[in-house]
N, C-alpha and C positions, 0 to 999 in steps of 0.2 A: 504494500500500500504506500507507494514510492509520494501521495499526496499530501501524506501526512508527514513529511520530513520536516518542510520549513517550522510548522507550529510546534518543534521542537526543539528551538534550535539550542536553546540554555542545557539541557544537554548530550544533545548527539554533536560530538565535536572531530573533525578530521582524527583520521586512524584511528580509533575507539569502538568499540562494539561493544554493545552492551547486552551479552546472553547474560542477563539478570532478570527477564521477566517474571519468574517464579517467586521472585523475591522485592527486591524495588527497581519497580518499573521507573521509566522517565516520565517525567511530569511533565505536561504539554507547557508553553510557556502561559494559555490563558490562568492555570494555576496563581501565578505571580499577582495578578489583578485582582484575585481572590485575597489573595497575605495581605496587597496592599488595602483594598476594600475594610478588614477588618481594623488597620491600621487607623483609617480616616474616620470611621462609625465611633470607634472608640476618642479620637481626638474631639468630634464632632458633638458626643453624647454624653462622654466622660460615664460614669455611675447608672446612666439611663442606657448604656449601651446594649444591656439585655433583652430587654426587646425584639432588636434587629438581631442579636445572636442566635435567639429563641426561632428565629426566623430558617435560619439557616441549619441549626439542627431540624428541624422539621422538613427542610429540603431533603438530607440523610434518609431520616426515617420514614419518609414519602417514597425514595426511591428505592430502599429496603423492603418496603411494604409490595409497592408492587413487581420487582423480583422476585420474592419469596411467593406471592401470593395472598398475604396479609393483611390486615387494617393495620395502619400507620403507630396507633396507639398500641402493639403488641409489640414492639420496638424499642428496648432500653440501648442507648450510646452512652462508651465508656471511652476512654485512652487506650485502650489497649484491654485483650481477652482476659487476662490473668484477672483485673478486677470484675470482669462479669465471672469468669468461671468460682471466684473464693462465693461473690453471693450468692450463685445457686445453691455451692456446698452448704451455706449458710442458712439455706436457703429447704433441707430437706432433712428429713428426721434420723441422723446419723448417730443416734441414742438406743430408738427401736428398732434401727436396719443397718446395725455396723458393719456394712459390706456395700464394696465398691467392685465393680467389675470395668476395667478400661483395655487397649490393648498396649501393644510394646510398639506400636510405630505410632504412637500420638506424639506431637511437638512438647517440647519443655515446658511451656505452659501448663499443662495438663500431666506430663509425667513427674516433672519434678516436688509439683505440691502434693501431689498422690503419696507420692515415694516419702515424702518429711511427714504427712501426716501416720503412714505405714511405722514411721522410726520411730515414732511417739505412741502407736498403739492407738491411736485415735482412733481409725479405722482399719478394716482388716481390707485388701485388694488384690482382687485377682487378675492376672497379669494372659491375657490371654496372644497367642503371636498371630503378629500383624497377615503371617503370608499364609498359606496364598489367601490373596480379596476376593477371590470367587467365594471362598466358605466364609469368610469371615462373621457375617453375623448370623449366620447356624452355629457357629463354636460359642457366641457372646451369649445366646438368646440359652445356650448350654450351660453356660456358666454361672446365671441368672436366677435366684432363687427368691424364697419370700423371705428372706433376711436382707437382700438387696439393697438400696435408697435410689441406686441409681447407676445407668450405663452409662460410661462417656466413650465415643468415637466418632473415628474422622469420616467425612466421606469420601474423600481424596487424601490417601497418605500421602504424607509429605516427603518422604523420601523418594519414593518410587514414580509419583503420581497415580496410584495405579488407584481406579474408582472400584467403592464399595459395593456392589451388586445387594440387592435385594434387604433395603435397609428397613422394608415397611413392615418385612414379616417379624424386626427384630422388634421396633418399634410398636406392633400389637402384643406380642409376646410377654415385653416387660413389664408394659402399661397394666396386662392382665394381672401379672403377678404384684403389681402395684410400685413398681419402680418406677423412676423418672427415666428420661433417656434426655440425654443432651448431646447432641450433633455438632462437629467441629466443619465447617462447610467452608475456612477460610480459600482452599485451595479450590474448590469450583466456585466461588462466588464471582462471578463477571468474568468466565472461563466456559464452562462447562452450563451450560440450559439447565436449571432444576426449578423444581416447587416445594412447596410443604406437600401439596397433595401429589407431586410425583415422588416423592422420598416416602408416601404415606406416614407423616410427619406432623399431621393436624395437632397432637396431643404431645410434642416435642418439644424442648430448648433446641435453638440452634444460631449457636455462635460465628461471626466473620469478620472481614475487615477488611477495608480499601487499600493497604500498603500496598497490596501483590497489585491486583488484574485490574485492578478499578483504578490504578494512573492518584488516587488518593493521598498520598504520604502516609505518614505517621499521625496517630492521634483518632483515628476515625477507625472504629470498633465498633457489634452490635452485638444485642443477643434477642433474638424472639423469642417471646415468653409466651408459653399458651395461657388463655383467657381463662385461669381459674384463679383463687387466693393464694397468697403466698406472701411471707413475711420474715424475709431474709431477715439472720442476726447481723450479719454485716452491713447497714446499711446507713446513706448519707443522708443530708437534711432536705436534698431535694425529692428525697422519697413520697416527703409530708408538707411538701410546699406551699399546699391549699388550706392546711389546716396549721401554719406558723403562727397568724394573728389568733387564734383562737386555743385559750389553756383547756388542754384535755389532761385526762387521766390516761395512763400508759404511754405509747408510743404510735402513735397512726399510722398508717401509710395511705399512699393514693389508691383511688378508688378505678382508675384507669388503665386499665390492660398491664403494660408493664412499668407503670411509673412507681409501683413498687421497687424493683430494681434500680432505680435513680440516684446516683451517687450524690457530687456536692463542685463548687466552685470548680470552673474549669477553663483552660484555654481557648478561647472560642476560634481561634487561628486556623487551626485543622479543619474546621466547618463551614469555612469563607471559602478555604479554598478547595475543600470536597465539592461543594457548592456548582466553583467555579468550573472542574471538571465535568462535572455531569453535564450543564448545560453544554459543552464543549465538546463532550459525546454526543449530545442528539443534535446539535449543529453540524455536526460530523458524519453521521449516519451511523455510531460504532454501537448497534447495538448486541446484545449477546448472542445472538445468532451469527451477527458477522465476524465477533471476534472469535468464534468458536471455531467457523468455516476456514477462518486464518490462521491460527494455532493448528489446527490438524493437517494442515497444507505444510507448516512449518516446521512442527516436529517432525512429521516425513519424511523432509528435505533431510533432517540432520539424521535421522533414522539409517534412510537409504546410505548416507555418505558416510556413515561409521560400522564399516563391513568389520572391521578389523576388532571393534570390543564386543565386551560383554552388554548387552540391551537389556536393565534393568526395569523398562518401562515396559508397560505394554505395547505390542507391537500393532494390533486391534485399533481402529478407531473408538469404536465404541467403550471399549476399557480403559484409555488413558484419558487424562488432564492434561495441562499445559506447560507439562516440560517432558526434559529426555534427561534420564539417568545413567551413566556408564558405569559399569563396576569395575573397579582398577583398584590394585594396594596402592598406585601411588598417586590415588585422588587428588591429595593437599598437596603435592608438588605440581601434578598439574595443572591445579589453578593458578599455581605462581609463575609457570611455564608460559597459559596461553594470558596471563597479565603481563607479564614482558613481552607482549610483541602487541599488547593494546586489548587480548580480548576477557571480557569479566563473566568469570564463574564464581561458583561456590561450591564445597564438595560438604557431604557430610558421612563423615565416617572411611567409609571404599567406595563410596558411590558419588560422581564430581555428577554436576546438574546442569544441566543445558536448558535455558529459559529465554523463548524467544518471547519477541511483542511486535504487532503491529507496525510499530513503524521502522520494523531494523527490511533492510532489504535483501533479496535472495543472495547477490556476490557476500555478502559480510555472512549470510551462515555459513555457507562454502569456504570461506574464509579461514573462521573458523574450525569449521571440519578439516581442511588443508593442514591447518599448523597440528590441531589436535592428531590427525594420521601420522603427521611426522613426529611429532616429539613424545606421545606414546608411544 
């Protein structure tokens, strides 16, 4: 999509390739006019600037909403997942159901808190492995008992990209046994086409966030909360925002989808300029459909041109997301290989990751695959 190059220019710079789309993509330069927009509202408004803040979260959770397939109001935004993920925990009776079921390829987010509350006996957690994604939530929905509180996993692991098949039968399954399920969907969200009702997901959490495929930065995280009560112990004072001026007994929360979940004071920077992108997509025409049609064209490209490794992605359209995994012991030199000569990866573990985006062009993946054939 060779049209999209100029609106990038801050950063696609001579000799540079950036196979990072899996991770942070380039931010178009309309971005910019978002940081600065927020800059001026607040000059502007000073103390009143919330308002127009409030404005532009709601742009978020608008475009969240119909993504997912959701009313707007089922839509808590955080900074980042770790603080949606502590308030669901927080958020579910882990006294009566001291039992956590997640797998082994969830991102650090989700494994590392698991793991320190595991140290402390807080909860007990079954460690279920990631491969293969064909079975995966037969083996969760296995694991899953009436001691439970709650599943957590991905729909797209993040090592491999390799997509979760058949998440709706986990998701009935748990729900039956009265667990929660909460969905980590950072890696298909503005990637991969899904719904709540294609994941059969209606009674689900499920967590994302713009750094990756959504061109968003940093700062813009969500979690859909399904439409029943719930009343995190971890929670912030915009939970009960409505009922501030008014002294109650106990602790309230919002009486609105997920404004339970609603943390406290934040930077509204990231929201300007989410903002900024989205309308910039649909000026653009990038909707998920097109960028999905361009990702599977792209991993392809670098699919075909890496005869020589190990193809840790799915080879399947239908089974992958939107990168290419190689498996190699010398991943983390490799990245430092094709960074010396301009091209940017990331490896995790043996496995180096190939992320392309929209606006990198067919010569620079070839490019890359060139220098990658050679110095592997």
């Amino acid at each position: 999509m060779s049209q999209l190059r100029d609106h990038y220019s801050a950063f696609l710079k001579p000799g540079r390739v950036l196979l990072t789309g899996h991770s942070h993509q380039a931010w178009p330069d309309a971005a910019r006019g978002g940081v600065l927009a927020c800059f001026d509202d607040a000059a502007r408004l000073a103390d009143e600037k919330w308002g127009a803040a409030l404005e532009a979260a709601d742009a978020i959770r608008g475009y969240v909403g119909r993504t997912l397939g959701c009313p707007a109001d089922q839509v808590a935004l955080a900074t980042n997942t770790h603080e949606l993920v502590l308030r669901f925990l927080s958020a579910i009776d882990l006294k009566a159901r001291p039992h956590l079921v997640t797998t082994t390829g969830e991102f650090h987010t989700i494994t590392r808190q698991l793991r320190r509350l595991a140290e402390e006996r807080s909860v007990e957690v079954t460690w279920v492995e990631a491969l293969p994604a064909q079975t995966l939530a037969e083996r969760l929905s296995a694991a899953t008992t009436h001691r439970t509180a709650a599943v957590l996993t991905s729909t797209v692991l993040f090592e491999t990209a390799s997509l979760v098949p058949r998440l709706d039968a986990l998701v009935a399954e748990a729900r039956a046994k009265g667990a929660e399920v909460l969905l980590d969907a950072y890696h298909a969200f503005c990637i991969v086409p899904f719904s709540l009702q294609s994941l059969g997901a209606q009674d689900a959490f499920l967590v994302g966030g713009g750094y990756k495929y959504a061109q968003w930065g940093e700062g813009n995280c969500f979690m859909r909360v399904p439409p029943r009560p719930f009343r995190p112990v971890i929670t912030g004072w915009f939970a009960g925002f409505a009922q501030l001026a008014t002294k109650t007994e106990g602790v309230p929360y919002g009486t609105v989808g997920a404004e339970s979940f609603a943390g406290s004071t934040y930077d509204p920077t990231s929201h300007y300029r989410a903002r900024a992108v989205i309308r910039f997509f649909e000026q653009q025409g990038l909707t998920i459909e097109v960028l999905r049609a361009t990702s599977l064209r792209q991993t392809q490209r670098l699919i075909d041109g890496l005869r020589r490794f190990e193809i840790a992605t799915p080879r399947e359209a239908e089974k992958r997301a939107g990168f290419v995994a190689v498996r190699t012991p010398r991943a983390g030199e490799l990245v430092e290989a094709l960074k010396a000569e301009g091209v940017l990866t990331d490896s995790r573990g043996s496995l180096l990751r190939l992320g392309p985006a929209p606006y990198l062009l067919d010569e620079e993946l070839d490019r890359a695959v060139s220098i990658l054939n050679r110095v592997g």
